[in-house]
Each structure stands twice: as C-alpha cells, then as structure tokens.
N, C-alpha and C positions, 0 to 999 in steps of 0.2 A: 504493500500500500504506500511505503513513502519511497519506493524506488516511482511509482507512478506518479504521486504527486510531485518529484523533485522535474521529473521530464515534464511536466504539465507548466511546471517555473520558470524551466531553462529560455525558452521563448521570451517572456514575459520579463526575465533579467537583461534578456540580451536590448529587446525592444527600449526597456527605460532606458541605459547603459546607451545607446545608440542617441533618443532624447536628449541626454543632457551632454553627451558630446558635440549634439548637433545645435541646441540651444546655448552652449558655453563656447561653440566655437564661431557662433554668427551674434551673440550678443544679444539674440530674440528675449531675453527675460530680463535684458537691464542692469545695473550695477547692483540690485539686490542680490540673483545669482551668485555673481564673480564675488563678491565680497563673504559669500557663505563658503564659497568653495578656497577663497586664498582672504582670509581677514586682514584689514589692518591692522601694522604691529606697532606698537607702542614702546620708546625704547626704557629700558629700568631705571629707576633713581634710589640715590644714595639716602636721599631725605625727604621730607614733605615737598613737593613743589619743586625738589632742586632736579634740575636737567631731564625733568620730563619736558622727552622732545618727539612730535609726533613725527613719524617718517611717512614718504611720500606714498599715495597710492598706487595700489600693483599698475605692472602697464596693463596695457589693452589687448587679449587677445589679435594678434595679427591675420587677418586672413586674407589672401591674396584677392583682388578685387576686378571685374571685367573691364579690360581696356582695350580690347580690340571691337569693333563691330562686327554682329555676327547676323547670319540669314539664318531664319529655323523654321525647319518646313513642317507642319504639324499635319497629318491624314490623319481622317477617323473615318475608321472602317464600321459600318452597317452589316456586324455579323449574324446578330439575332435578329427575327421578327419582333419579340415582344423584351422589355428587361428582362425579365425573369424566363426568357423562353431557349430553348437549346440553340447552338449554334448553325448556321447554315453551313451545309459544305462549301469548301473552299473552290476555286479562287474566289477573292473578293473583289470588287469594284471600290473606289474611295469614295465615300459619301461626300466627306468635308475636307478640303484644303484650302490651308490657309500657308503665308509668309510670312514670317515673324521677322522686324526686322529688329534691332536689338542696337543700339547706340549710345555707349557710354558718355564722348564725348559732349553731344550735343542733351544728353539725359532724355532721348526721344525714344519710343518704343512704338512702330508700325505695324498694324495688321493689312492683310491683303488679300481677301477670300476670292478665292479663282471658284466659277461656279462649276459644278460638278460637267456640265454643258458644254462646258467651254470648246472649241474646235480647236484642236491641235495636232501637231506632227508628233505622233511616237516612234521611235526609232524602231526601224523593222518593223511596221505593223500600218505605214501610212499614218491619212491622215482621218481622226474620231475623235470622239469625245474624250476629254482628259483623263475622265476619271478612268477610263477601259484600261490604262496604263499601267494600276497596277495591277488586274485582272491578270493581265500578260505576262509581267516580270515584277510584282510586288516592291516593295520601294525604290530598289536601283533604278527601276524603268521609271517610275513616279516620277522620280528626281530628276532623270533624262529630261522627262517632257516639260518641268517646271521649267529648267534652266532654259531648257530651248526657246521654251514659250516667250520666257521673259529678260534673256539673256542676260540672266544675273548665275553666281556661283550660290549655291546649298553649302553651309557649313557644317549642321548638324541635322536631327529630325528624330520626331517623334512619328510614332502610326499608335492609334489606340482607337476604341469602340467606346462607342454610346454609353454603355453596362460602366463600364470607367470612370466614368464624367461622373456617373450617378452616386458610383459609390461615394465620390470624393465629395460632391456635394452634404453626403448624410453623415461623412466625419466631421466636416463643418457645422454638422448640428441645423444645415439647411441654409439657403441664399436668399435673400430678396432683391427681386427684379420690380422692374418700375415697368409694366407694360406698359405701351403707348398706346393700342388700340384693340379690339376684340379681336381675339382668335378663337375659332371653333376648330379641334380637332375629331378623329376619330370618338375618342372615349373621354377627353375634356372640355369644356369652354373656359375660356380667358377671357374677365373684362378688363379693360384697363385701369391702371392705378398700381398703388407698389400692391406684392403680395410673396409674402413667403412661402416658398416651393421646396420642398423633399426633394430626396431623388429622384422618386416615381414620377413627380408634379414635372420639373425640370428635365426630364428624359423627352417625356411628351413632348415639352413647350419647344424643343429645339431639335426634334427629331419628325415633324409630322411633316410635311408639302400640301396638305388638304386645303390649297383654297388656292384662287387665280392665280397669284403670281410664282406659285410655285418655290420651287429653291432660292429665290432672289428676294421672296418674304422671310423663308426660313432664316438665309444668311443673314438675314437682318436680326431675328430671334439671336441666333447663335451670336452674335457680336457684342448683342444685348446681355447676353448667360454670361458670356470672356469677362466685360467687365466687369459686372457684380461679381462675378468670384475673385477675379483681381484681386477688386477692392477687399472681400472677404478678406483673404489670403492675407493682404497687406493690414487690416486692420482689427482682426478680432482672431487668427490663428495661430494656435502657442507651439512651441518647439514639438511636444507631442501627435498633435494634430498633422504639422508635416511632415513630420520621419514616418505615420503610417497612410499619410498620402504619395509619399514616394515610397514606397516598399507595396503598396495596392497598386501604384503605376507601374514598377520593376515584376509585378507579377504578372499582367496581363495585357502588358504595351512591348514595343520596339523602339528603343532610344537610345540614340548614338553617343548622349552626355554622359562623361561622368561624375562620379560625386564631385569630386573635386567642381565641375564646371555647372554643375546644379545648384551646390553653393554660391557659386559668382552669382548667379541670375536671382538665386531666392534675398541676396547681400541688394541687389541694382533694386529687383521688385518691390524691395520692403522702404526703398526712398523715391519710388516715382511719384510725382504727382502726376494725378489723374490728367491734369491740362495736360500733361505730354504725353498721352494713349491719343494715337489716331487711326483708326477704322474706316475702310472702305473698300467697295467690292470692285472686281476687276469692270472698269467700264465698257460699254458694249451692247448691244442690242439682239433677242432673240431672230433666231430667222430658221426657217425649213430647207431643208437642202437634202432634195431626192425622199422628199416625204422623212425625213428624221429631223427631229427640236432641236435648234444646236444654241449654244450662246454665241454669239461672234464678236469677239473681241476688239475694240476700238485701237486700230493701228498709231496713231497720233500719240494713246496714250501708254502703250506699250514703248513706243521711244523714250516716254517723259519718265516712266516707271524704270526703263536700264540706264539712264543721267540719275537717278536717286539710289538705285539700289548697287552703284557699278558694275562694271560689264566682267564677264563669262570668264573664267578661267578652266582647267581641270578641274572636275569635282572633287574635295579634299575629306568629305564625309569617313571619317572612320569603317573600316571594313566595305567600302562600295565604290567601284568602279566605277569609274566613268563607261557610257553607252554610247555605240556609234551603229549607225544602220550600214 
C-alpha cells in the first residue's frame, strides 16, 4: 500500500518541483518567493545597535531574455468531431493557421490568420487550398507553403487540436470573451457582451463555421479566444497553472521550442501590452475556381506582408527540411 501511494506522489513531486523552478526562474511570484527561498541576511553585532548593518539584497535570478525576432507558425488541426469525441483517422487537413510574429525590439507581437481557403502553390502537389498541405506532408509541407505563400522564413511552430485549447482554457479556471455580436452555433447561441466560457463553451465558440461568412467569421472568433487568453495568461496565471499548460501542450501538440525558448516568450508575454497585439487576416476576396471556394489572396498585400515580415531564407525550423517541388 505505501509502495503504491509513494508512485501515486512521485508525479505530483516532480510537477511542484518543476513549478517552483519555473516560477523562481521567471520571477512569476514576485520578490515574496525569492526572499523565502534565499532571505535576507542581516550581519551580527557585538552590542545593542553596534554594527548592525543590513547587507544588500540577493541579485535577480538571470534568465536569458528574447532578442532576436522570430516567425511562429501555429496549425490547429480538427482531429475530433466533437471535444470529447474519438479521433479521426489520419491524414489531417489544418483547420487554423496562423503567423506569429514575435519582436522584441520594437515590443510588437503580430498575428496573421491565413484562411484555411486560401489558394496556394504546395510543393509537389500544384496549386489548392492551403490547408491540403498538411494532409500531404504534415508540417514540413505546411511550412513549405506558408513561406512560399508569403515569402517570409518559419523559425519555429506549433500544430495542436481544438481538445488543446480546451483543456488549457479549464486550467485557467475559464476565459472571458467580450462577444461583439450573436452567434448561433450547432449546439450553442452566443449573444453579445462579455461572458465567461469553459472549455466546452470556448471549443464551440471558435470551432463552429455555421453561418454566412464562414471561416472568415470564425477567424475572427479565434483572434477574439488569442487575446482573452493572452490577457488570461499575462494577468491572473500562476507558475503552476503554466508548467501544467505546457506539459498538456508537450502531450498532445508538435512544437519545435524548447524550454529554454518557451521561457523567452512566456518572460516577453508577461510585459506586453495589449496596445502592441495586432490581429489581422490574410486580405483577399472569396472566388470559385472550376466550381471549388477558394480565398484569393490580395497580391499588393502579400508584397506589403514580405517588407514586414522579411524575405525567405532556408527554413531553419528545428528537425525540418526545407521542400522543393
């Protein structure tokens, strides 16, 4: 019985243990931590009052901080039908991609949702809809068509599923979202105004296309969900909260960062202000072409988008090759 309960701890040691390394080494809990964990020392005296002399406080944990600009290409893949429902067989299509652009210098942080629609050249496979790309060759090809598209270079990337988003939402203890206008889904209606969303609530709100404007409302929801969690993240998540939001993303995602560089971004995210998040989807106009829905991407602003985001090198992504047809 206590050979069973010590394995039922060991997890449970390791998890805190990981916590307060991850909280002591980004500073998330404040100088009350560091002061528990290293006190201030007071030096001895010979007498009442003689030569008590306080000495300085500890220094500041160091931790290396982001200085280069980075592109991070985030895919969420639509494996299930329902959250709680089994997965579909593979291959997948990417539901959602997005560009992150990441700017220490200028303290700016870019989103860039390419819509699922979008008409592009995938290497070896012509030319179709973005998302087919990773159906084909799963991220390497993804990243192929991103860069092509937009002749920018991929640094790093993530790919995760909807079931993801959800969980990390209900370690948060839940999001609120400021809707701007009614949505009726499958199995919810939304009216507008703020309102606090679960998982389940949150899954729905940014995974449904059930009304006219299709993926180009949803992508609007989804950029809506980014921030509030952002903000979440930056404003009410404690060191625990994110060591078992990054160990639920390391279980059931694909991500090229490591600890070490997860830190850099959760160190930048915890001092962005919100003025410096800017959102916006790839501009562009629906059109039919040989009977199939395509997005078609606005050339003018494809130029303007490789002058912001700089032009194309080798893909440097960890473990992934660059793709040539």
């Amino acid at each position: 019985m206590k050979k069973r309960k010590l394995l039922y701890a060991v997890p449970a040691v390791l998890l805190v243990a990981a916590a307060l390394g991850f909280i002591y080494a980004t500073g998330w809990a404040g100088e009350g931590l560091q002061s528990f964990i290293a006190p201030p020392t007071v030096a001895k005296s010979t007498g009442i009052g003689a030569g008590l002399e306080e000495q300085p406080p500890p220094a500041e944990p160091q931790v290396a901080r982001l200085t280069d600009p980075l592109n991070i290409l985030v895919v969420g893949i639509d494996k299930a039908s329902s959250i709680n429902g089994p997965p579909r067989p593979g291959p997948w299509r990417a539901d959602v991609i997005i560009l992150v652009r990441v700017d220490p210098d200028s303290r700016q942080v870019s989103l860039l949702s390419i819509p699922r629609d979008t008409r592009a050249h995938i290497p070896g496979h012509g030319t179709e809809k973005i998302a087919h790309a990773h159906a084909y060759g799963a991220m390497p090809l993804t990243i192929a068509a991103v860069e092509e598209l937009l002749q920018v270079q991929v640094d790093h990337y993530m790919s995760l599923d909807y079931v993801t988003f959800a969980r990390m939402v209900d370690i948060l203890g839940g999001i609120e979202i400021d809707v701007p206008r009614e949505a009726v889904t499958n199995h919810m209606h939304f009216k507008p105004g703020k309102q606090m969303m679960d998982g389940r609530t949150a899954y729905e709100y940014i995974h449904s296309r059930d009304e006219p404007q299709g993926d180009i409302a949803r992508i609007e929801r989804q950029q809506l969900f980014l921030r509030a969690l952002l903000e979440t993240v930056r404003d009410k998540a404690g060191g625990l909260d994110l060591v078992r939001m990054y160990l639920e993303f390391r279980k059931s995602s694909e991500i090229s960062l490591s600890l070490a560089d997860t830190l850099k971004l959760v160190l930048f995210a915890r001092e962005l202000s919100m003025d410096n998040l800017s959102m916006q989807t790839l501009p562009g106009k629906p059109e039919y072409i040989h009977g199939i829905s395509y997005w078609i991407a606005d050339q003018q602003s494809l130029r303007t988008l490789h002058r912001q985001l700089s032009p194309v090198q080798l893909s440097s992504v960890p473990g992934v090759e660059r793709l040539k047809d």
